[in-house]
N, C-alpha and C positions, 0 to 999 in steps of 0.2 A: 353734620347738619348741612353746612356747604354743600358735599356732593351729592347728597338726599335733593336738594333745591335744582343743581344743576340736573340731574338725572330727570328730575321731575317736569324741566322745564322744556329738558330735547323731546321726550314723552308725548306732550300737549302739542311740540311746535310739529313732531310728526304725523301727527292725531289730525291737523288742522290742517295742514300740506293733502293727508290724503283725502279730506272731503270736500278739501276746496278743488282737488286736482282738475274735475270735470267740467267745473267752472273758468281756472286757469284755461286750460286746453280749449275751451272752446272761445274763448278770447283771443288767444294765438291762433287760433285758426278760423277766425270770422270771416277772414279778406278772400281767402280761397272759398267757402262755401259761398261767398256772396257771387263769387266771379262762375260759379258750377252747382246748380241746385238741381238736385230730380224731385218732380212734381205727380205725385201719386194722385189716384183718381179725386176730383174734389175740385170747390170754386174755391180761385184764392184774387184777393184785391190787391189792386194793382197801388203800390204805396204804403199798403199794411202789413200783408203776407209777403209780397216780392218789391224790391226797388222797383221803380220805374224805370226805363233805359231802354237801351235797342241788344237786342239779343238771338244769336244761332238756337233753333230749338230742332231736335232728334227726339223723334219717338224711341222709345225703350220696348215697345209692345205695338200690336196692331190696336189701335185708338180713334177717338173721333175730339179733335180740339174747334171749338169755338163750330160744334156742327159738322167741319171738314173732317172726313176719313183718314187717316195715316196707315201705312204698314210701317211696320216692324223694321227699325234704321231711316225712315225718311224723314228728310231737312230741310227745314226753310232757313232762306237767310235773313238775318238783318231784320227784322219781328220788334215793331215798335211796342212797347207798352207802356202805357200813359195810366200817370198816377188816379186814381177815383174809377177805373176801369177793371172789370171782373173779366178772366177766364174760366174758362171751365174743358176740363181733363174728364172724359167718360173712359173707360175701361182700360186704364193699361196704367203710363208711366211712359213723363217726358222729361226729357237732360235739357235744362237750358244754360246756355253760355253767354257770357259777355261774347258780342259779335267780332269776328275780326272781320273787318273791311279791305280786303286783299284785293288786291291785283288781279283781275282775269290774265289767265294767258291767252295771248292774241296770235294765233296756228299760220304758220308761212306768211305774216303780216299782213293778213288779211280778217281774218271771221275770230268769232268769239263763239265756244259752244260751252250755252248753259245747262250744270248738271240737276242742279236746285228750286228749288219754288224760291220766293221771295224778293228783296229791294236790292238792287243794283245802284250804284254812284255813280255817273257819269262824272267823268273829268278824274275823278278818285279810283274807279276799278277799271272804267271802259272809256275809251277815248269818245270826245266828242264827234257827231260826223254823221253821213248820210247809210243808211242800210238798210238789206233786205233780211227781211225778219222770216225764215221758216221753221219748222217742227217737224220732227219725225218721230214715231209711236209704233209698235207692236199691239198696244192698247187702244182701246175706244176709249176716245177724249178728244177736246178739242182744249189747248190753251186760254188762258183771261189774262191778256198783255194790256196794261198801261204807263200811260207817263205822269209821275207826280210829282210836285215842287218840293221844298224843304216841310212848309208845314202841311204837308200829306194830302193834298189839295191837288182833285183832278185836273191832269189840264187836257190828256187825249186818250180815249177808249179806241181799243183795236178790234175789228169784230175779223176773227176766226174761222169762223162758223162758214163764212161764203171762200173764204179764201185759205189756201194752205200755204200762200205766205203774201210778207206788203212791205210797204216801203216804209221805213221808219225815220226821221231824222232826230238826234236825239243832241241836245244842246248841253253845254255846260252847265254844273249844279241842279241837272234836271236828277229823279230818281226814277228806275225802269221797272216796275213790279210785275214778274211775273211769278204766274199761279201755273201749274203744269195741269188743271183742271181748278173750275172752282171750288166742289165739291168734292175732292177726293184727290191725295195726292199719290200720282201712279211712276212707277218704276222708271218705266222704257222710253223716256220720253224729252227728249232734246230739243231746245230753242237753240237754232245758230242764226249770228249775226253775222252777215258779209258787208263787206264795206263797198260802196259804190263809190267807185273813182271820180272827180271832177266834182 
C-alpha cells in the first residue's frame, strides 16, 4: 500500500511539473524578453503592452512606425517611450532592445560619424565642444538635427534644408537627435561631427 502511495504521488508531482513547465519557463525567462521584444504589426501602450524606458529599435521588415518608413535592418537609437503613450507598427516587425548607451568612436581625434537615426548623450557618448555638423547621402533627403535637454525639451532646431552643413556647439548633459530624414529612415546617409579647435 506504501509503494502504491509513493508511486502515485511521483505520478501527480510529474503530471504537475509538466503543465506548469510553460509557466515555470517563462518566469525564468521574463528578464530576457523584457530586455528583447519583437513587436509585430499592431498599437501596443506604452506601460501596459511594453515597459516604458529608452530603447535601440531594428526593423525586422520594411515598415512604417509612428508614420516614419523603415527598410528592412534600420536603427534608431536610444527611442524614449513613456508610460500612457501608444505606438503603432503598420506592416512588418520591430526588435526592440534595452538601449546601450556607448561610446561613439572619435576617428584620428577629431570627427564623429553617425551611422543611426536617433539620441546621442553628450558628455556620455560624444564629448562636449564646438563642431561642424555635415551629411552625406547617395539618397534624396535632407537630415532633422536637434538639441534636447534631459526632459526632451527643445532647445535648438537645425534647418538643413539651406545648408549642407553648420556649426553646432553642443554642451554637456545636452541630448543630439538625429533623424537621417524625418519621414523615412534611408540607408546611405552619414552625420559627421568635426571638431572645431579653439
Amino acid at each position: 500500500m506504501k509503494t502504491k502511495r509513493i508511486v502515485f504521488l511521483i505520478i501527480c508531482s510529474i503530471a504537475i511539473l509538466l503543465i506548469a513547465s510553460p509557466y515555470i519557463k517563462s518566469f525564468f525567462l521574463e528578464s530576457k524578453q523584457k530586455d528583447e521584444i519583437l513587436l509585430k504589426a499592431g498599437e501596443y501602450e506604452i506601460g501596459k503592452d511594453i515597459s516604458g524606458g529608452i530603447y535601440d529599435i531594428e526593423a525586422q521588415d520594411d515598415l512604417i512606425l509612428q508614420g516614419k518608413s523603415f527598410y528592412e535592418g534600420g536603427i534608431s537609437k536610444a527611442v524614449l517611450f513613456q508610460e500612457g503613450e501608444f505606438i503603432n507598427v503598420e506592416n512588418g516587425s520591430l526588435l526592440i532592445t534595452k538601449a546601450k548607451i556607448d561610446k561613439l568612436d572619435l576617428i584620428n581625434n577629431e570627427e564623429y560619424v553617425v551611422k543611426h537615426s536617433g539620441f546621442y548623450y553628450v558628455g556620455e557618448q560624444l564629448e562636449p565642444g564646438k563642431y561642424i555638423l555635415t551629411y552625406s547621402t547617395r539618397e534624396f533627403g535632407t537630415p532633422f538635427i536637434q538639441t534636447i535637454n534631459d526632459e526632451r525639451e527643445v532647445i535648438q532646431t537645425f534647418d538643413l534644408d539651406e545648408n549642407k552643413d553648420i556649426n553646432i556647439e553642443l554642451d554637456e548633459n545636452m541630448i543630439l537627435q538625429i533623424e537621417k530624414t524625418l519621414f523615412e529612415e534611408v540607408k546611405d546617409l552619414d552625420i559627421t561631427l568635426k571638431k572645431i579647435n579653439g
